[in-house]
Each structure stands twice: as C-alpha cells, then as structure tokens.
N, C-alpha and C positions, 0 to 999 in steps of 0.2 A: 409470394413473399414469405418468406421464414418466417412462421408465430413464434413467440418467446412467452414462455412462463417465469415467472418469477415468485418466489415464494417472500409475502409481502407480510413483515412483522405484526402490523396494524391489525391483518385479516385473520392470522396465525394460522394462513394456508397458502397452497403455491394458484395462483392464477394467471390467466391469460395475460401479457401486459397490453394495454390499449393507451398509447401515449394521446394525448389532451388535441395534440395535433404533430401530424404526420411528419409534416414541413419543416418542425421548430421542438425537436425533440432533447427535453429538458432536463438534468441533474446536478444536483446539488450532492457535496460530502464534506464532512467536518474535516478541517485540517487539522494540523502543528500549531501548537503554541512554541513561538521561537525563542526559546530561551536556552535549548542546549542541541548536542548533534541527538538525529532523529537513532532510537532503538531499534530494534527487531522488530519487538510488537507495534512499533510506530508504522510500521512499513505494510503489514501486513495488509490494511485496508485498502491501502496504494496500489498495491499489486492487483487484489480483487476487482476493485473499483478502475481503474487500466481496462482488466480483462472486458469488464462489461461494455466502458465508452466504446473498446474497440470492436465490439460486437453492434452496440448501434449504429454505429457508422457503418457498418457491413451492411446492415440491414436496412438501414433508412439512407446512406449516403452520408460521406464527413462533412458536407456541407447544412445538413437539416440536425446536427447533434451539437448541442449546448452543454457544456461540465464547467461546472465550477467549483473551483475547492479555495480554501478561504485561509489567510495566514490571521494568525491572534495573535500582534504584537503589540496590544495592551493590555499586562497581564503582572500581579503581581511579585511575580517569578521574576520575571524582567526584568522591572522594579531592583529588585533583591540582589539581582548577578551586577546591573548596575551602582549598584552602592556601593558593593564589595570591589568595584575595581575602582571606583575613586575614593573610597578610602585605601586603596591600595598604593595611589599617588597618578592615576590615571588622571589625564589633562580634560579641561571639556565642561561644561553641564551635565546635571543628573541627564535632562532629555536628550541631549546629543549620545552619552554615553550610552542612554538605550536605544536613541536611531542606529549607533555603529552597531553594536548588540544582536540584533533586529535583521539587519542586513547583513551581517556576517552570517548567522542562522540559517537564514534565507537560502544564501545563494551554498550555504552545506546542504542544505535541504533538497536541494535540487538537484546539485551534483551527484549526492548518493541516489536520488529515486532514480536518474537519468541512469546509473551504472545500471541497475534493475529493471532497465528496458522498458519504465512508463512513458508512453505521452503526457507532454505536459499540458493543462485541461485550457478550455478556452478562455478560459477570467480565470486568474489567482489574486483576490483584492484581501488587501490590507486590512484590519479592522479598520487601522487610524483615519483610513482615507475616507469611512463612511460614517463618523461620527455623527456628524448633521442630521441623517435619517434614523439613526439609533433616537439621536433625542428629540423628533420628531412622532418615531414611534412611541415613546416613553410619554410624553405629553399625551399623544391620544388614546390610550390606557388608559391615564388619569381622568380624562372627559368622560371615556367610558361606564367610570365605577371600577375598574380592574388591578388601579395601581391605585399607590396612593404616598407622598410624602411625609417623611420621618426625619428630622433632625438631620438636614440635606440628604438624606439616602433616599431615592422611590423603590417602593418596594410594591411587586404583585402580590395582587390577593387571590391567591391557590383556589380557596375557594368560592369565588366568584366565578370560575369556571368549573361547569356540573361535568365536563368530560375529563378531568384531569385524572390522572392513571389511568386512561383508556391502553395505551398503548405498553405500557407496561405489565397491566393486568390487576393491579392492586390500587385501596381505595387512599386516603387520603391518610385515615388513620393508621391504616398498616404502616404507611410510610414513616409517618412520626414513629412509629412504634420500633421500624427495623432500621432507621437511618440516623445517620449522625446530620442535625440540622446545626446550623449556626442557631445559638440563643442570643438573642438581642431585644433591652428591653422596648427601644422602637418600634420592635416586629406586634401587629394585631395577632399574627398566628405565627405557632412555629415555622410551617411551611413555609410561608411566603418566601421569597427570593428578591434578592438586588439583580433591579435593572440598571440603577444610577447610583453611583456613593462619592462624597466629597474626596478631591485631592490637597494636602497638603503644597506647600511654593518648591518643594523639590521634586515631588511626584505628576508625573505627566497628570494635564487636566485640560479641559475645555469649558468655554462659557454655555449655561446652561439657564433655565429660567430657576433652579435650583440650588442655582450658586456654581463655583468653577469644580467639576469633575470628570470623571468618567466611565463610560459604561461597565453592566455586570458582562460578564460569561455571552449568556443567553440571549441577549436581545442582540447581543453585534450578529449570528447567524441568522435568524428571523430578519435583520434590517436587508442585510447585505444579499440573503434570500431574495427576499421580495423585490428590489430596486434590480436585481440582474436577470432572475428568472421570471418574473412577474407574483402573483397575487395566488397561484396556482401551477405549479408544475409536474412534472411526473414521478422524478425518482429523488428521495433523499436519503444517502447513507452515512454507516458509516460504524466503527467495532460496537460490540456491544455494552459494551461499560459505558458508551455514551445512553446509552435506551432510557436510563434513568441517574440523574434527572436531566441534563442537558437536552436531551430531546423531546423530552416529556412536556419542559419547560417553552421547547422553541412551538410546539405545538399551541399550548393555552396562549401563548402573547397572539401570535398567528393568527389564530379563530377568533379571540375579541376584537381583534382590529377588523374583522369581517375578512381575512384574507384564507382561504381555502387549504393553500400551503402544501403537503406534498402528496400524489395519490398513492404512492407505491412507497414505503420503508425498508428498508433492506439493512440487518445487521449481520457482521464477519463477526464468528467468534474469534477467542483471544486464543494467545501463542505462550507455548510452554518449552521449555528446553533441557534436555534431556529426560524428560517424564515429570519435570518440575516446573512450580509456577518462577518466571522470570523474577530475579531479585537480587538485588546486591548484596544484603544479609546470605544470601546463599552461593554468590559468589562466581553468578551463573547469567547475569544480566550484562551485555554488550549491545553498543550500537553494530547501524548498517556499516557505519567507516570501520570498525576494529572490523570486520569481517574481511572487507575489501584488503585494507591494509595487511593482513595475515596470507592474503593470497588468496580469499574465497572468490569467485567470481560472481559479478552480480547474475549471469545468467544462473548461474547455480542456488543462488537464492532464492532467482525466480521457479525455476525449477521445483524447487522442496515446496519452495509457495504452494503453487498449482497444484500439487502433485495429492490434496486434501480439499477435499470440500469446503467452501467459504461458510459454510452454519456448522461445522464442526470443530472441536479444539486441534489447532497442530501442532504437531512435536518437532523442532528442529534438534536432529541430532546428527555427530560429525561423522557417522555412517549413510545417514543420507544425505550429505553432501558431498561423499565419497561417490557414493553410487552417481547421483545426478551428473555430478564433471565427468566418472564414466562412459554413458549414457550419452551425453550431451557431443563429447568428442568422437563417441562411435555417429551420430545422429549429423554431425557437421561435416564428417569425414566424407558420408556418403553424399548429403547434399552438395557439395561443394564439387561432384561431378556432372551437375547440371545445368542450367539455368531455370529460372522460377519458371514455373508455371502459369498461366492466365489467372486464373479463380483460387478461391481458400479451399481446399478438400471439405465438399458439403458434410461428412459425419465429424470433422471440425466445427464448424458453425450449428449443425441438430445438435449438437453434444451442450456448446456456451447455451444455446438456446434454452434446454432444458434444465431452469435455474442455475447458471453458469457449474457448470460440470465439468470442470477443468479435466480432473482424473481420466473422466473418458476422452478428452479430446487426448491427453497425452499418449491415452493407448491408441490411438489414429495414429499419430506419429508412429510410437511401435511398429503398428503396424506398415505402414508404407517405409521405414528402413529394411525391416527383415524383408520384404519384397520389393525390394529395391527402386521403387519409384522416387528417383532422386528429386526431381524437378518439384512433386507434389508437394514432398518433406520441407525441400525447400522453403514452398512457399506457408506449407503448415508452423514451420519456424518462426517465418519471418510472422507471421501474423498476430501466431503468440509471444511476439516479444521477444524472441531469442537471439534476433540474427539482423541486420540490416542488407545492405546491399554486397556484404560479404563476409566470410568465416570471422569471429571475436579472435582477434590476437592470441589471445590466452591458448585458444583452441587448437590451432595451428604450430603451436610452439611444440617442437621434437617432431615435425611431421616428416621435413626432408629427411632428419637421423634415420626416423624408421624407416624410410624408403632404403635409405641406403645398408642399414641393419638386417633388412630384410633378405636383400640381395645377397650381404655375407653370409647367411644364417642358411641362404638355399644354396650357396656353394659349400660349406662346412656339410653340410645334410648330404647334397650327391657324394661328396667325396668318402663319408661314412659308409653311405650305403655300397660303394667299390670295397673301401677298405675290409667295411664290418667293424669300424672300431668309432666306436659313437661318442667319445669320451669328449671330444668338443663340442658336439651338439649339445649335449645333457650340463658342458660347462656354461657356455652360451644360455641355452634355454633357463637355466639358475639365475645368470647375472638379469638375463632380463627381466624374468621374474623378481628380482631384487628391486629392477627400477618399476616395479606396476605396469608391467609389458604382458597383456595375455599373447601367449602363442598357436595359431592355429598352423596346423601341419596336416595336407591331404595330398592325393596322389597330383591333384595340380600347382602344389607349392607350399609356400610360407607364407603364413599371414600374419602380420606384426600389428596391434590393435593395441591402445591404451586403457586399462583396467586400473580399478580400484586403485588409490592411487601411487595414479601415477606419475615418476619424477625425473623430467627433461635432463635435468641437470647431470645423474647420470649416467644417462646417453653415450656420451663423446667418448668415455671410456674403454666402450666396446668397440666403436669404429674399426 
C-alpha cells in the first residue's frame, strides 16, 4: 500500500499519515458561509481538499473514506442579505427569506465546484439541521467550568483551556495583543468567544435553556464534527485564515468536552491575483461564476489550481490560464485516441502521496503526452479531475475545423513546394496564427494544434 505523508499544521512537520482506522477513513473541512456566490479564494480549498479525498479512496478504497464539508447557513450575513430583500418588497418571513437565501447559495455553490471537477464529499450538513447538538455541546462546556452565561450569550472561557494557541503557535496574550476581539462588557475576558447569543422575533432562533437563540461560528463545526465523524477523526482542513481563531476555537471546545477531535490539520494557503491580494477596493476580486461565465473553463481553473503547492500562496493570472486551456486541449487531444487504462499512473498517486504535490503529478501527465501514452494520460486526467468518461465540450470545440484546416494547409504546402511560391502558405500560416493555431510543419505533414489562445470562432473563415 502507498504511504502518504502529510505535512500536519499541529506538528509543523510533514509525517507519515496513520488514519485511526483503515476501514473508516475520516475528514472533515470547513465550508461556505452561503450568503453570496462562492470567490476564487473560496474555491481554492475545494480543489485541494478534492485532490486529497481522491487520493484516499485510491489508497484505502471509496468505500472506507469519509469527507464531510459543512454549509453555515446561520450566519449573520444572511441575516443582512435577508432584510435587504424584504425591505426591498420581497414576499415571505425574515426566515423563509433566508431558507430561500440559503438554498439558492447552495445549489450555486455546487454548481460552480461541480464545473471545477470536485466530488461532491459524503455528508454536506446544514448548520441549521444540527442545532440540537450545538446546544447540547454548549450546556456541557458550562458543567465543565469552560463556558459560562452572560446576559443570554454563553461564552467560552479561552482561558480555561491551558492548550489554547497551540496550533497557532501564539500565547493568549499575544492574541489580545495582535487581534481585533469583540469588546463586550459580559465578556470575563477579551478572548472569550460566543458559542450562543440571543435572537431577536425576526432573526432566526432556537429554544435553548438560555433563552431563544442561536449558535456562535465555532461550536456548529466542533457539533457537527463530532455527531458525523465521531469523538476523534483523522484529517481536519481547511485555508489558512481559518488557523486562527476558528480552528483554534473548534480545538479548546473539542478537548473540554473530552473529545480528541482531529489527528492530522492541514491548512491551503490563500490566493492572490495578478501578484495582488484579492479585493474589490482593487478591483481585482471575482467569483468561480464570473470566470465560468467569461468563457474560463472550470478545468482550467482546476488546472492553475494544481499547477502550485497547497502550503504556498498562488497567483492566478490570465497568462496562466492561457497556457492551462493550451495544455489542457493539446493533453485531451491525445487522450481522446485511446481508451483509459486499468490503474492511475503510480508516479501520479507517489507524487499526491508526497504531501499532495499536485505540480509533480501534473509533470506525469507532461510527461506521458510528449510520449504518447494516450490511455495512461487518460486515465491520469481522469483521476485528477479533468475529464470524465469523455473529452469537456469546451475542448473539443474547433477540432473537426482543424482536421479539415489541416488537410487544406497540406495541400496549399505541396502545391508551394511544385510551384516555389509560398505566398499562401505564409497567408494561411498568419491567419491561423491570428486564431491561437500553433503550426507544426515536418517532412510527414501538417500539424494543426491549439495554442495560446485560442479562438474557434475564427476558424470557418479559413475553410
């Protein structure tokens, strides 16, 4: 069996992974809060966290791997987009108007990662649906010594737990010192945090021994944690901006309740674009849809994804997404003359192994196109998410032109080579170039291949 290292935040080193159990192989990742369509940077962990389910399953079988990723549709973002559209004149209850909300999010949420070539994991739960066990866990915090009641809000006491910034690396006081805390004079300590806070007769709420509210952030992961994957699991990720405090947080509630919680951490760094950080002040932040919507392909996305280490910052920029659809349509062209293969190409699976190392797996592909092993490519595709049981539409599109371009381009070329007078080759060879046509010309033909980009559209022109 394939060993996997993974480099584990907690450890702040790469080691061996040893899942808890073989049979029942376990992870948890932070989702979307569904209050609008999912970004760039939203995406990125999705693609990561993909890569790796689909590496467990390799290794252990899709039947022994467990993923869950968790929507947070009780959030006061929500909240906010719902107000605004019934005071807009929108029909309905505040909570209906954030059930529809919620579920429109949702199923955009889905639809973009799907374009992006994720599996979708084995549980995706609701917050709302596990309220119960949120304020189950919150009561037994309070037994503990750990939480404690404030003017209906429960709040944790930070420090009541001696390991808090373990995982981040910083003490308690640092934190106060470099973060922006909520000041509240309910709070015994800055730090502390809301597990519970009262809702308002418009604001979604629940009966609680607290009075009607509803859960902080932090404890809906830790609940919903625990009740799917048990009391101790093996991998919990998820980008790094979560590191502190959301996960720091899901940690201290975790370990007072006595539950063990996750053996292995795994944080993506964040996504930058064009050498800048994402931002709408800068004028440079779009979601996965505007991408789609403009013509990018999501394998192309997935593509730049991969195409960077998951602990390093990535740049998306519109040269490497030039290059990837490139790439991608030369890499489809060949597969698409064979049928898959049996198994994944093992320095595919060495490569995810060795703390998912996309970058190398992608050079496997490289390499098995340039030496033309269609079948293996193939199935190297398909594995990484590129391709299902046949070439992406997108990919395909101007194939037949260039078959038959190709054909004209080798008769216009013999008839030069009689004449001696090249003046249509060199017109032809320009226009195609104009459409992102590389030309390869050897003593066994014409070779007509789509480069940088390039644009079907116009194709027909030259026919």
């Amino acid at each position: 069996m394939t060993k996997i290292t993974l480099y584990n935040t907690a450890k702040r080193q790469k080691e061996p992974f040893q899942p808890i159990d073989a049979e029942d192989v376990r992870m948890y990742v932070c989702g979307p809060t569904v209050y609008d369509r999912a970004h760039l940077g939203n995406a990125r962990p999705v693609v990561v966290f993909d890569m790796l389910f689909r590496l467990l399953r390799e290794i252990y079988g899709a039947d022994h791997v467990r993923y869950v990723r968790n929507f947070t549709d009780v959030d006061d973002k929500i909240n906010a987009t719902a107000r605004a559209r019934k005071d807009a004149g929108a029909e309905g209850s505040i909570e209906a108007l954030i059930r529809a909300r919620s579920d429109e999010t949702i199923a955009w949420y889905l639809q973009d990662m799907d374009a992006l070539g994720a599996l979708r994991p084995s549980d995706m739960p609701r917050a709302t649906e596990w309220v119960d066990q949120m304020v189950d866990m919150t009561a037994g915090l309070i037994e503990r010594g750990h939480a404690y009641e404030a003017e209906g809000h429960v709040l944790f006491r930070v420090r009541s737990y001696n390991e808090y910034g373990a995982l981040s690396g910083r003490s308690v006081d640092d934190m106060i010192a470099g973060a922006r805390v909520e000041v509240a004079p309910y709070k015994e300590d800055p730090m502390d945090f809301v597990l519970w806070k009262p809702s308002d007769d418009e604001t979604p709420g629940w009966e609680s021994p607290w009075g009607r509210g509803r859960p902080g952030w932090h404890i809906e992961c830790s609940a919903m944690a625990h009740e799917l994957l048990g009391a101790a699991f093996d991998i919990h990720g998820g980008g790094n901006d979560l590191q502190f405090p959301h996960h720091e947080n899901e940690i201290a509630q975790s370990n007072c309740m006595g539950h063990p919680f996750a053996n292995v951490w795994m944080h993506n760094e964040m996504l930058q674009v064009e050498g800048k950080k994402m931002s709408k002040s800068l004028g440079n932040f779009f979601t996965v849809r505007d991408l789609l919507d403009q013509g990018v392909p999501g394998e192309v996305i997935r593509f730049v994804f991969l195409s960077t280490h998951y602990r390093k910052p990535m740049d998306w920029t519109s040269d490497k997404a030039r290059e990837a659809e490139a790439t991608l349509r030369k890499w489809f062209r060949i597969a698409a003359q064979s049928d898959v293969s049996e198994g994944v190409p093992d320095g595919i699976v060495g490569a995810l192994a060795s703390d998912l190392n996309t970058h190398q797996a992608l050079g496997v592909l490289h390499d098995l196109a340039n030496s033309g092993e269609a079948a293996s490519l193939r199935r190297g595709l398909q594995f990484l998410g590129f391709m299902t049981d046949c070439t992406p539409e997108w990919a395909e599109e101007g194939g037949a032109v260039l078959k038959d371009l190709s054909d004209k381009f080798s008769k216009v070329r013999e008839d030069a080579l009689a004449t001696k007078d090249f003046s249509q080759v060199d017109a032809l060879k320009a226009a195609l170039s104009e459409a992102g046509v590389e030309v390869r010309m050897s003593k066994d033909g014409v070779e007509l291949l789509p480069g940088d980009g390039f644009q079907p559209a116009k194709l027909e022109a030259l026919k």
